[in-house]
C-alpha positions as protocol buffer text, in pm:
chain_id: "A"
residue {
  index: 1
  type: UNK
  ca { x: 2143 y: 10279 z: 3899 }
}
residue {
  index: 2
  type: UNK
  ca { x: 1775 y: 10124 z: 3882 }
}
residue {
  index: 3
  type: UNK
  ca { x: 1530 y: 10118 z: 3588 }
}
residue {
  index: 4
  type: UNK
  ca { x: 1168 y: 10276 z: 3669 }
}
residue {
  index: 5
  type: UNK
  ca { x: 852 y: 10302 z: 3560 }
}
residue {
  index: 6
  type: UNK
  ca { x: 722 y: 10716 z: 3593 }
}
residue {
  index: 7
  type: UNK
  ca { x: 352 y: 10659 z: 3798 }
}
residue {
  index: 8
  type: UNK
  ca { x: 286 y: 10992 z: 3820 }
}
residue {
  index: 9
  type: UNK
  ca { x: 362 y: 11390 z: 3918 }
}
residue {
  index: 10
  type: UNK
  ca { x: 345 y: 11498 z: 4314 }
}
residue {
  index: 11
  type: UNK
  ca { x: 266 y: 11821 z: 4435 }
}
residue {
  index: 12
  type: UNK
  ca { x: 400 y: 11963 z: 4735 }
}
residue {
  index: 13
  type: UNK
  ca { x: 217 y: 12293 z: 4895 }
}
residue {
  index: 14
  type: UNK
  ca { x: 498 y: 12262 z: 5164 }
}
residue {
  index: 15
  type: UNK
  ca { x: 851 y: 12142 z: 5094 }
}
residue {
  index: 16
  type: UNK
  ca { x: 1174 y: 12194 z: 5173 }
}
residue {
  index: 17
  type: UNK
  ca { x: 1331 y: 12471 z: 5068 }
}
residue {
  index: 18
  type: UNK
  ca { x: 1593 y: 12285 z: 4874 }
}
residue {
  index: 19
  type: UNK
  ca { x: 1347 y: 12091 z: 4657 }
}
residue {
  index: 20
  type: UNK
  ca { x: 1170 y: 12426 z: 4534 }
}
residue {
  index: 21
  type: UNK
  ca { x: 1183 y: 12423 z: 4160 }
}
residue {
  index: 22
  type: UNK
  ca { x: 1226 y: 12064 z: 4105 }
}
residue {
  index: 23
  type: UNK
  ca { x: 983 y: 11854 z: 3974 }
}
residue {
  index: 24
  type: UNK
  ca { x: 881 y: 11571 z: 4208 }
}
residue {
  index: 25
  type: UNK
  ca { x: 784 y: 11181 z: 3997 }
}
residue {
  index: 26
  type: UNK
  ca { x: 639 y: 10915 z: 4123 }
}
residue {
  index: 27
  type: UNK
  ca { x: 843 y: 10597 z: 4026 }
}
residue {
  index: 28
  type: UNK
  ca { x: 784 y: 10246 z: 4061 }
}
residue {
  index: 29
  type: UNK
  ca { x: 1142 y: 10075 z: 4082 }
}
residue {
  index: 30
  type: UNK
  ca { x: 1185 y: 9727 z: 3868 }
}
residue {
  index: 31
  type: UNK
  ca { x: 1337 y: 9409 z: 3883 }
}
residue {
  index: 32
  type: UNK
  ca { x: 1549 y: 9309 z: 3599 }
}
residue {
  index: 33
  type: UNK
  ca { x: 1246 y: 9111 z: 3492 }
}
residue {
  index: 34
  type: UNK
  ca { x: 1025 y: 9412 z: 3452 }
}
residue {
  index: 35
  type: UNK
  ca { x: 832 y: 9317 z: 3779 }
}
residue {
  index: 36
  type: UNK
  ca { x: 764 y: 9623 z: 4036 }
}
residue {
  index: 37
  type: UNK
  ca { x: 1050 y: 9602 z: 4272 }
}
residue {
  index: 38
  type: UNK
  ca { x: 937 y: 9688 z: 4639 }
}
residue {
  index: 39
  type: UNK
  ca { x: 715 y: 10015 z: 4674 }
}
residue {
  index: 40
  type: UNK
  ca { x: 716 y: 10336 z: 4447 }
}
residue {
  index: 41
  type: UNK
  ca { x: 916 y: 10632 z: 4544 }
}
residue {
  index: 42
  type: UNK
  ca { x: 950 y: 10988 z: 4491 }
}
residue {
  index: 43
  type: UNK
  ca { x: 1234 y: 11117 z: 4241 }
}
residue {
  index: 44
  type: UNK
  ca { x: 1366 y: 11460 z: 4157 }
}
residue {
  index: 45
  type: UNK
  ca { x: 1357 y: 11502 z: 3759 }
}
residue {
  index: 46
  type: UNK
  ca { x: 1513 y: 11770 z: 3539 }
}
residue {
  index: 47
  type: UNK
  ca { x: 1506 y: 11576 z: 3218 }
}
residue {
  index: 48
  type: UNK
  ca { x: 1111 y: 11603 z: 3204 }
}
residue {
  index: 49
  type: UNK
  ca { x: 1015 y: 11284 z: 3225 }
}
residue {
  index: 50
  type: UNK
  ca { x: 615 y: 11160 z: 3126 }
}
residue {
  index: 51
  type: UNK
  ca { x: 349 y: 10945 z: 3271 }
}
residue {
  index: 52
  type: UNK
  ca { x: 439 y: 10593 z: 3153 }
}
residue {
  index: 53
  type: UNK
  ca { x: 863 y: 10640 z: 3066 }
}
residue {
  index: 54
  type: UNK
  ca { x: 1066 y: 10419 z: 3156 }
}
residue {
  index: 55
  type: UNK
  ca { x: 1350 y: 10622 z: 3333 }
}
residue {
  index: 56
  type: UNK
  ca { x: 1732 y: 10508 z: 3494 }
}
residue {
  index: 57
  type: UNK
  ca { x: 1743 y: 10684 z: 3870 }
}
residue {
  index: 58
  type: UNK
  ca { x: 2049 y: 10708 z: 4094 }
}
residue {
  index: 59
  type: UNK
  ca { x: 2072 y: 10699 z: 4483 }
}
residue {
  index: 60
  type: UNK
  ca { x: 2397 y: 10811 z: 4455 }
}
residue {
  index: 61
  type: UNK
  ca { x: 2461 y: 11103 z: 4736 }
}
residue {
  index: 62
  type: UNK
  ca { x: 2725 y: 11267 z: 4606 }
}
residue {
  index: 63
  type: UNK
  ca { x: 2610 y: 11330 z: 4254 }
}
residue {
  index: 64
  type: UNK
  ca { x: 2236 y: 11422 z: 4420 }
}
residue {
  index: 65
  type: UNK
  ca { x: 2437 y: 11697 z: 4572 }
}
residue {
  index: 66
  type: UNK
  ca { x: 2610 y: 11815 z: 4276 }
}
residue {
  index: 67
  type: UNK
  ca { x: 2289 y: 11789 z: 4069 }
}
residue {
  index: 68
  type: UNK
  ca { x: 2098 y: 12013 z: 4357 }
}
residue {
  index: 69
  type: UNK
  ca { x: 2409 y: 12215 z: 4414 }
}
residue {
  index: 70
  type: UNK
  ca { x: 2356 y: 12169 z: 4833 }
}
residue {
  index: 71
  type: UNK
  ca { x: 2413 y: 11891 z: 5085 }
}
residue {
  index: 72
  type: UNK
  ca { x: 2140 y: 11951 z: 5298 }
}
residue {
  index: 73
  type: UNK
  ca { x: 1879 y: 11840 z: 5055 }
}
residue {
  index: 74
  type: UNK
  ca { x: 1586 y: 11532 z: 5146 }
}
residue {
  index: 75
  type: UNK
  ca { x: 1620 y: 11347 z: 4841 }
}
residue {
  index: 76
  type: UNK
  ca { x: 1750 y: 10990 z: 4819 }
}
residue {
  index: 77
  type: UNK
  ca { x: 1614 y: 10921 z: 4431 }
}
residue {
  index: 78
  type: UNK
  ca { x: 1691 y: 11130 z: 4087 }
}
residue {
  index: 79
  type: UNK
  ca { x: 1619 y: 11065 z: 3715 }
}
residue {
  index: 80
  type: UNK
  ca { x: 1950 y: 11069 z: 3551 }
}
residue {
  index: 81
  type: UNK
  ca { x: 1820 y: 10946 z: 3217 }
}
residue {
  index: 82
  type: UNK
  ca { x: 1499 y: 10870 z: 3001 }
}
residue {
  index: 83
  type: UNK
  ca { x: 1500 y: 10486 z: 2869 }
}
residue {
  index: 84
  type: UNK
  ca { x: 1424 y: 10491 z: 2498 }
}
């Protein structure tokens, strides 16, 4: 697990078909410091995270693929929780 900062929303007008119906966040990972940590990414959410949240993400493969329900999807980074 990694703490991010939510950037912003991406659109897609072409995507895989297994990332249809997800929403797709721009995150900036951080350091335990609260520095930026490398270069943002792009994260599936369900929670519906915001502009500006603080969020936990996972790289985790295997729980990607249970969360998407298929193994074949392009995703390497998913909000699994909203930092309060």
């Amino acid at each position: 697990m990694q703490i991010a900062k939510v950037c912003g929303k991406a659109t897609a007008t072409v995507k895989d078909d297994s990332l249809i119906g997800w929403r797709l966040m721009l995150v900036q990972p951080l350091m335990a410091d609260g520095s930026p940590d490398e270069f943002p990414q792009l994260a599936i959410d369900e929670l519906g995270a915001g502009v500006g949240d603080q969020v936990l993400l996972t790289t985790d493969g295997a729980e990607i693929q249970k969360m998407m329900k298929t193994k074949k999807a392009p995703v390497r980074y998913a909000v699994i929780g909203i930092v309060d």
